[in-house]
C-alpha positions as CSV (number, residue, x, y, z in Angstrom):
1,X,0.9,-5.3,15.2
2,X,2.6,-2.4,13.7
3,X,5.4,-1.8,11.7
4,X,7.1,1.3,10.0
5,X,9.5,1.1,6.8
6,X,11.0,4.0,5.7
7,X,12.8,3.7,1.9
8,X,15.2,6.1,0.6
9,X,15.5,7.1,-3.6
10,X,16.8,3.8,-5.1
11,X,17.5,6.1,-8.8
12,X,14.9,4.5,-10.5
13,X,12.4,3.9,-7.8
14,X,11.8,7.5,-5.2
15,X,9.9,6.0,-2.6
16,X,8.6,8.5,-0.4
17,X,11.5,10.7,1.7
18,X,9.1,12.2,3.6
19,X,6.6,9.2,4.6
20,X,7.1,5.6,6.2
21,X,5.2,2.8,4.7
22,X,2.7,1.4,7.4
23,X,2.9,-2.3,7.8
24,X,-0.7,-3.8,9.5
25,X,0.2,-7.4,10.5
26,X,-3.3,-9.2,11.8
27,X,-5.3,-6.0,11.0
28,X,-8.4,-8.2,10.3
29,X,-9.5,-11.7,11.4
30,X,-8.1,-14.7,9.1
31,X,-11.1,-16.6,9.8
32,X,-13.4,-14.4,8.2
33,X,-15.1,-16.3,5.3
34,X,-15.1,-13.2,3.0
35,X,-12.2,-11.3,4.0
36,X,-12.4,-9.1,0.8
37,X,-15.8,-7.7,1.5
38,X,-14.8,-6.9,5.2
39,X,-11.4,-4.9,3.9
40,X,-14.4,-3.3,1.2
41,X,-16.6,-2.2,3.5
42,X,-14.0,-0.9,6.8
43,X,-12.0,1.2,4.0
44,X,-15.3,2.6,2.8
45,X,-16.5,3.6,6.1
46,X,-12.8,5.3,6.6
47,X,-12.9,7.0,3.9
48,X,-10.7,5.0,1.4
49,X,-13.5,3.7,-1.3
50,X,-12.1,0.4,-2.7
51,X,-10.7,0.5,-6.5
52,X,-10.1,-3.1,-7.5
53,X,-9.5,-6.7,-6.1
54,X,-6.7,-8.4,-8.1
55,X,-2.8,-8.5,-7.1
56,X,0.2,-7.1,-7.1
57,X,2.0,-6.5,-10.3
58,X,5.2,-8.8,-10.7
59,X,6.9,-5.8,-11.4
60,X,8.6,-2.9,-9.5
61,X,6.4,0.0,-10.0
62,X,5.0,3.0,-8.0
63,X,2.1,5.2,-7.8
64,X,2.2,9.4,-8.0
65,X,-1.0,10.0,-8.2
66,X,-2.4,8.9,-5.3
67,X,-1.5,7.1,-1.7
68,X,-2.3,3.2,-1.4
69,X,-3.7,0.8,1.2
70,X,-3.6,-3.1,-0.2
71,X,-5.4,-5.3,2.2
72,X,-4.6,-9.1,2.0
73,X,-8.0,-10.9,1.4
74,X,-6.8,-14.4,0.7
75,X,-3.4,-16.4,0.5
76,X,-0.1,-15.2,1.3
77,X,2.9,-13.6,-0.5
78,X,6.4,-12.3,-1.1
79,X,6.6,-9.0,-2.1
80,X,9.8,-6.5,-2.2
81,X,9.0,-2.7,-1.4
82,X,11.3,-0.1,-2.3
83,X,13.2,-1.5,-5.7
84,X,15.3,-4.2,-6.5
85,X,17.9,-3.6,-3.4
86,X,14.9,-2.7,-1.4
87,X,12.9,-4.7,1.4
88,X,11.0,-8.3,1.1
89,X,8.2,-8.8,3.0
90,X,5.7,-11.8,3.5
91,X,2.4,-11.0,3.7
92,X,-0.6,-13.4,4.8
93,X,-4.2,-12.9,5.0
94,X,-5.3,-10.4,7.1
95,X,-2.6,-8.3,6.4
96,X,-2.6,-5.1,4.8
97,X,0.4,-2.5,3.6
98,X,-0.4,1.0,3.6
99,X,2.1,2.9,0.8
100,X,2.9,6.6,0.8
101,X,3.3,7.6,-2.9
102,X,6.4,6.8,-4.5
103,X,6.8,4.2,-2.6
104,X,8.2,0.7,-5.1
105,X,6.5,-2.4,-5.2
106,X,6.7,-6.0,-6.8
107,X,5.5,-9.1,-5.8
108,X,8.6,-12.2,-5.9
109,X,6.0,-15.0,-5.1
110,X,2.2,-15.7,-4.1
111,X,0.2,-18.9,-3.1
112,X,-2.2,-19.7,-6.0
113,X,-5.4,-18.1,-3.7
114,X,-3.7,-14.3,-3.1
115,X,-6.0,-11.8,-3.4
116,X,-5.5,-8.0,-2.3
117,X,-8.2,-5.6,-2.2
118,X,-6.5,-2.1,-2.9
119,X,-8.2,1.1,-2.5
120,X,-7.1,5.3,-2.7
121,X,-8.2,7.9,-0.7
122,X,-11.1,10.0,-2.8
123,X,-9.7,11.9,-5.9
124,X,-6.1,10.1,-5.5
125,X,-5.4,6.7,-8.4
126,X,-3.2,4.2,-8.8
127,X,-0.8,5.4,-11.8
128,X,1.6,2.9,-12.9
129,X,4.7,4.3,-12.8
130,X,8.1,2.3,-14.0
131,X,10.1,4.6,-15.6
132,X,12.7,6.6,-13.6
133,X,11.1,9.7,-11.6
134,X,12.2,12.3,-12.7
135,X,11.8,16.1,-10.3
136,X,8.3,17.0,-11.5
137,X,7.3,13.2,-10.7
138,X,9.0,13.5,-7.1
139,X,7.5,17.2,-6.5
140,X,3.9,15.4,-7.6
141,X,4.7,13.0,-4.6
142,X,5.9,16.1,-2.2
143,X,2.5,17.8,-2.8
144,X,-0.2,14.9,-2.9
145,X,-2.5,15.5,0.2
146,X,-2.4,13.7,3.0
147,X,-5.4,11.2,3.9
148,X,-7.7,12.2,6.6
149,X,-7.8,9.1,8.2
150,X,-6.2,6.0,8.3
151,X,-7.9,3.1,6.1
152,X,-7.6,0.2,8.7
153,X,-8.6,2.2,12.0
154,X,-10.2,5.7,11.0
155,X,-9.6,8.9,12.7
156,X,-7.4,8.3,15.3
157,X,-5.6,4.9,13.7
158,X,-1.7,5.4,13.8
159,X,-1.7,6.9,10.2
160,X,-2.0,10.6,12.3
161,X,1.0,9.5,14.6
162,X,3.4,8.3,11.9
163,X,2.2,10.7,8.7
């Protein structure tokens, strides 16, 4: 199942104006016994080379510098996009979030087991950003590149109907 979120500028964080955040519920099987090699290796062969396997900062930051699909490997989690007045989500396994630039993100609470596999499309990185953006930061978001395709489902995945 789909879902889009769109955010608006919080003051601190910009979010994207332009660009909704893609929420993948059940994009891959829970019963998968390694989840995070399966996110690894569909990413890969849509173009979005995995980066890391970790979690989500317990912070609110955001990324200029590049576009961001997390994929939810193991566990579950409560995370709020968009800034402190922004939106909570619960995540499980077999989730994944796919973040337009500029887009805020924190995690409130994870089981002991969460683990995200998070990967950029090639030449785009995961900058930590915290500070307020200021307008070179929000024209840097304006004028990253779109991905070719979407992470999750390739070519013709809903990335191209919503981006």
């Amino acid at each position: 199942m789909l879902r889009t979120l769109n955010l608006g500028d919080d003051g601190t964080i910009p979010n994207n104006p332009d660009l909704p955040v893609l929420i993948y519920g059940n994009a891959f099987p829970e019963t998968s016994t390694d989840l995070a090699s399966l996110m690894e290796t569909r990413f890969t062969e849509n173009g979005w080379p995995p980066q890391w396997r970790n979690g989500i900062y317990a912070f609110h930051h955001y990324h200029c510098e590049g576009h961001e699909v997390l994929g939810i490997a193991a566990g579950e989690a409560e995370v709020m996009l968009g800034g402190t007045q922004g939106e909570r989500l619960s995540l499980r396994k077999g989730d994944v979030l796919l973040l337009p630039a500029g887009t805020g993100h924190c995690r409130v609470s994870a089981s002991e087991d969460f683990l995200v596999v998070g990967a950029y499309p090639p030449g785009q990185n995961g900058d930590i950003r915290r500070e307020p953006a200021t307008a070179a930061t929000k024209r840097a978001i304006a004028e990253l590149p779109y991905p070719d395709t979407d992470p999750v489902f390739g070519a013709d995945g809903p990335l191209s109907d919503h981006w």
